[in-house]
C-alpha positions in Angstrom: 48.1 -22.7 -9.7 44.5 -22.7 -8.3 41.5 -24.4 -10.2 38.1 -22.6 -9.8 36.0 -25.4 -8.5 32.8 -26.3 -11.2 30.1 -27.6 -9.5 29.0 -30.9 -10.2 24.9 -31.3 -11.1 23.1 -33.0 -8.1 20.6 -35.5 -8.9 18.8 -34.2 -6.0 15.7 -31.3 -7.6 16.1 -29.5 -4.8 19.9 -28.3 -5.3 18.4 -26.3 -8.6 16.5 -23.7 -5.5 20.4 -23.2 -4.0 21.7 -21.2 -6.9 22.0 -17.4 -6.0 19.4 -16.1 -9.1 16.9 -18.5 -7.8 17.2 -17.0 -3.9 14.4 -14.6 -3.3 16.3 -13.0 -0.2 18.8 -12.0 -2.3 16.2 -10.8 -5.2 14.9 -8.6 -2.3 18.3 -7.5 -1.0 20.1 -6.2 -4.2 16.6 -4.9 -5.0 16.9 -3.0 -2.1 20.2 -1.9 -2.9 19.3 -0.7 -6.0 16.4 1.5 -4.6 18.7 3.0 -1.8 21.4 4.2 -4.6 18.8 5.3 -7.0 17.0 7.6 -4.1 20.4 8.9 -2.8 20.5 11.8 -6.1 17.0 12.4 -5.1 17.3 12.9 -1.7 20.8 14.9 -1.9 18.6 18.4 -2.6 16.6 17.5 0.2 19.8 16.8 2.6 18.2 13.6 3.2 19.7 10.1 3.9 17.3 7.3 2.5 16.6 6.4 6.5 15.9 10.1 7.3 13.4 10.3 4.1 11.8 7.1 5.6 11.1 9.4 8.7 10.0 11.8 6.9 7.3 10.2 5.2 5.9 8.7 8.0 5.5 12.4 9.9 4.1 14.3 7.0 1.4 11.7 6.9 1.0 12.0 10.8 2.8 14.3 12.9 3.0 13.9 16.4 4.1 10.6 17.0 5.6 9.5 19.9 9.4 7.9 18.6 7.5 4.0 19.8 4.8 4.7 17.4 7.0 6.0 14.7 9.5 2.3 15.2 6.2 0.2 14.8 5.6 2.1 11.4 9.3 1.6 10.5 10.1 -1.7 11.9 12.9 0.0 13.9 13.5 0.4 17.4 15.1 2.9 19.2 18.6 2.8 19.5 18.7 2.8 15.4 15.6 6.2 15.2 17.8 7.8 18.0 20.4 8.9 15.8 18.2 9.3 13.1 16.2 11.2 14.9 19.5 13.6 16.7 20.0 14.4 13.3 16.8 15.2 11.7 16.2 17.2 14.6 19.6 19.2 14.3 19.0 19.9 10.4 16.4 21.9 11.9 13.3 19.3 10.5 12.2 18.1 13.4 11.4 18.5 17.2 11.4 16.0 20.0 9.5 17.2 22.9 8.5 14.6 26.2 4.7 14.2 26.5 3.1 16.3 29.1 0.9 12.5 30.4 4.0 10.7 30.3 7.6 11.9 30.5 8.7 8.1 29.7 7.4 8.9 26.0 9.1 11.4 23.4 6.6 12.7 20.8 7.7 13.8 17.4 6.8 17.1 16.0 7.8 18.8 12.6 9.2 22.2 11.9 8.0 24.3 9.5 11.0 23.9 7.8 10.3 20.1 8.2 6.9 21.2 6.3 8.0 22.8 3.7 10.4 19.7 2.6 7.7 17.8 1.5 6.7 20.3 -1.2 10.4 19.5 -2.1 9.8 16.0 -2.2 6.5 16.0 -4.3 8.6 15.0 -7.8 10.0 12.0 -6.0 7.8 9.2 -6.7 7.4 9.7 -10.8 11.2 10.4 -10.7 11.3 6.7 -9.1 8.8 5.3 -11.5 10.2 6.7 -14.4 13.5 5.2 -13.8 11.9 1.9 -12.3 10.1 1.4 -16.4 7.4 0.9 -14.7 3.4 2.2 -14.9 2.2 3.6 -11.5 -0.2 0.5 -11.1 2.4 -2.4 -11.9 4.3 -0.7 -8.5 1.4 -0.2 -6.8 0.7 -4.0 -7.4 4.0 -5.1 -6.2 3.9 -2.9 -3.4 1.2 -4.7 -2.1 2.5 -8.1 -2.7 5.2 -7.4 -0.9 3.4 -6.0 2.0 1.4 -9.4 2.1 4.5 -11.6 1.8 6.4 -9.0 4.4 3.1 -10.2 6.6 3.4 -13.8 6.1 7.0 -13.8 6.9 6.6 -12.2 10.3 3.7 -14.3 11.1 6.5 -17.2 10.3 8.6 -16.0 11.9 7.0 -15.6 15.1 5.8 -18.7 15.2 
């Protein structure tokens, strides 16, 4: 018969920082998790993946990005938007077309059907922050502090 194992206290302070609660990766991570499988019911009106809504944002604040300039804004590169991209474009959302100064880059145009889905998309955010029990400012705060500790941790990590 097997034993489950209880770990034994360390005298050393630093052991305390190994349990999994204290870990802010994994705060972050299941965090994350969370988010993704709260947006999914949102998005499935839409006929939007989480990924694809991600795309979405970032054209109906600017259309007409090339796909390089659309992967610095995502933190993706282009073997994972390609797909993305295939599919958003086959839903009928968006259009690829190669620039006319440089056929090396693909620019990123939307639809008007690809327009028209934000109006869809409006009720997203409160829908979020109602079921967050949070006020608009408190996410807007921790938005931000993420966004600084996302900074410091590639400026880390480039080092």
């Amino acid at each position: 018969m097997a034993r489950s194992k209880t770990p034994t206290p360390s005298a050393d302070p630093r052991a305390q920082w190994l349990q999994l609660d204290r870990q802010l990766c994994f705060a972050l991570y299941s965090s994350s998790l969370a988010m993704t499988k709260l947006y999914k019911p949102l998005l499935l009106p839409l006929g939007l993946t989480y990924p694809q809504y991600l795309v979405m944002l970032v054209l109906w604040e600017a259309d007409g990005l090339s796909v390089g300039q659309l992967g610095r804004r995502l933190l993706l590169d282009s073997g994972t938007l390609t797909p993305l991209l295939k599919r958003l474009e086959q839903q009928g959302l968006v259009e690829r077309r190669r620039a006319g100064d440089d056929e090396r880059r693909v620019d990123l145009f939307l639809t008007p059907a690809g327009r028209r889905l934000r109006a869809q998309a409006l009720d997203i955010p409160e829908k979020l922050a109602c079921a967050s029990a949070c006020e608009l400012d408190e996410l807007a705060s921790l938005t931000q502090r993420l966004h600084a500790l996302r900074t410091r941790l590639a400026a880390a990590s480039s080092d």
